[in-house]
C-alpha positions as CSV (number, residue, x, y, z in Angstrom):
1,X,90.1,87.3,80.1
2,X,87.3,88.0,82.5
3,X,89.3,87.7,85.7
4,X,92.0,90.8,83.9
5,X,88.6,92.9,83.3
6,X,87.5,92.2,86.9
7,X,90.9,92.3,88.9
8,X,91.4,96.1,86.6
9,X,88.5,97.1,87.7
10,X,89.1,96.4,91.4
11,X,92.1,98.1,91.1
12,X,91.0,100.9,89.7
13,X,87.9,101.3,92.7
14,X,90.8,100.5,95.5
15,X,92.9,103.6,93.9
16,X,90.1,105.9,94.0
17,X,89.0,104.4,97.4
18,X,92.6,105.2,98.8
19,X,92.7,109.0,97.1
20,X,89.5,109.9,98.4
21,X,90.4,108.7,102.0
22,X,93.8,110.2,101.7
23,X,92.5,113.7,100.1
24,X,89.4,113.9,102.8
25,X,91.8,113.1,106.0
26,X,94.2,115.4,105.0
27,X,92.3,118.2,104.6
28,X,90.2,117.3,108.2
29,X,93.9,117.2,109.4
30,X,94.9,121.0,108.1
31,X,91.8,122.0,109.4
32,X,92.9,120.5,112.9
33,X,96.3,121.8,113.0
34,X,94.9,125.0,112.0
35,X,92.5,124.7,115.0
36,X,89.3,125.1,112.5
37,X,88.0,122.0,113.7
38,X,87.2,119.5,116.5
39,X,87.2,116.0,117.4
40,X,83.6,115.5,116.3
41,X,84.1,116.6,112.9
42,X,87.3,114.2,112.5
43,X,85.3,111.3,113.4
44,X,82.5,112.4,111.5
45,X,84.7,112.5,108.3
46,X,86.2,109.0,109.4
47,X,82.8,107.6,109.4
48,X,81.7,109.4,106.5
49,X,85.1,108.3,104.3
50,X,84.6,104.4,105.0
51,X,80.9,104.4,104.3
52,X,81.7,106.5,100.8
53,X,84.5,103.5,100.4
54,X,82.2,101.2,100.8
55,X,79.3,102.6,98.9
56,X,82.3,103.1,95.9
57,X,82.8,99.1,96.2
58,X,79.2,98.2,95.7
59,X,78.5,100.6,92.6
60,X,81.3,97.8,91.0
61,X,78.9,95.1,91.8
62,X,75.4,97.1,91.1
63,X,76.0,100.3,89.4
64,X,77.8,98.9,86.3
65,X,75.1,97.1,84.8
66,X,77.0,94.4,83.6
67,X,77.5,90.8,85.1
68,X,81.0,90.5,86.7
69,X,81.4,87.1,86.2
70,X,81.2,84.4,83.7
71,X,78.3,82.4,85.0
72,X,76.1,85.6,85.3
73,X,77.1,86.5,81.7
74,X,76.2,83.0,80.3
75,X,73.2,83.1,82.3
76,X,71.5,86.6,80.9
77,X,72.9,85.0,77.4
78,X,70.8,82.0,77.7
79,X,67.9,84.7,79.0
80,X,68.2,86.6,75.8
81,X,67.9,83.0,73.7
C-alpha cells in the first residue's frame, strides 16, 4: 500500500515537472520566433526550469511533512510511544 501512495505521488510531481517545462519553453520559444527575445533569456529559462524541477522533486521528500517510507513511519510511531 505504501509503495501505490509513493509511486502516485511521483507521478503526479513528474506530470507537473513536465507541464511546467513544456508551458515555460514554449512560451520562451514564441517569444523567439517573435524576435522578443535572445539567446540569454532562453538559457536563462532552461536553467531556471530544471532548478524549479528539481526544487518541485525535493518538496516530495521535505515539504510534505509526512515520512515516505515505511521504516520512517514506524520509527516516528515508536517516537510517539
Amino acid at each position: 500500500a505504501d509503495a501505490i501512495v509513493i509511486a502516485r505521488r511521483t507521478r503526479r510531481v513528474m506530470i507537473q515537472n513536465i507541464a511546467l517545462t513544456l508551458g515555460i519553453m514554449a512560451a520562451v520559444m514564441c517569444l523567439g520566433a517573435a524576435g522578443m527575445t535572445n539567446l540569454w533569456l532562453a538559457i536563462f529559462a532552461d536553467i531556471g526550469v530544471a532548478v524549479l524541477a528539481v526544487l518541485n522533486s525535493i518538496q516530495m521528500i521535505w515539504g510534505s511533512g509526512e515520512p515516505t517510507s515505511l521504516s520512517a513511519r514506524r520509527a516516528a510511531l515508536v517516537h510517539q510511544a
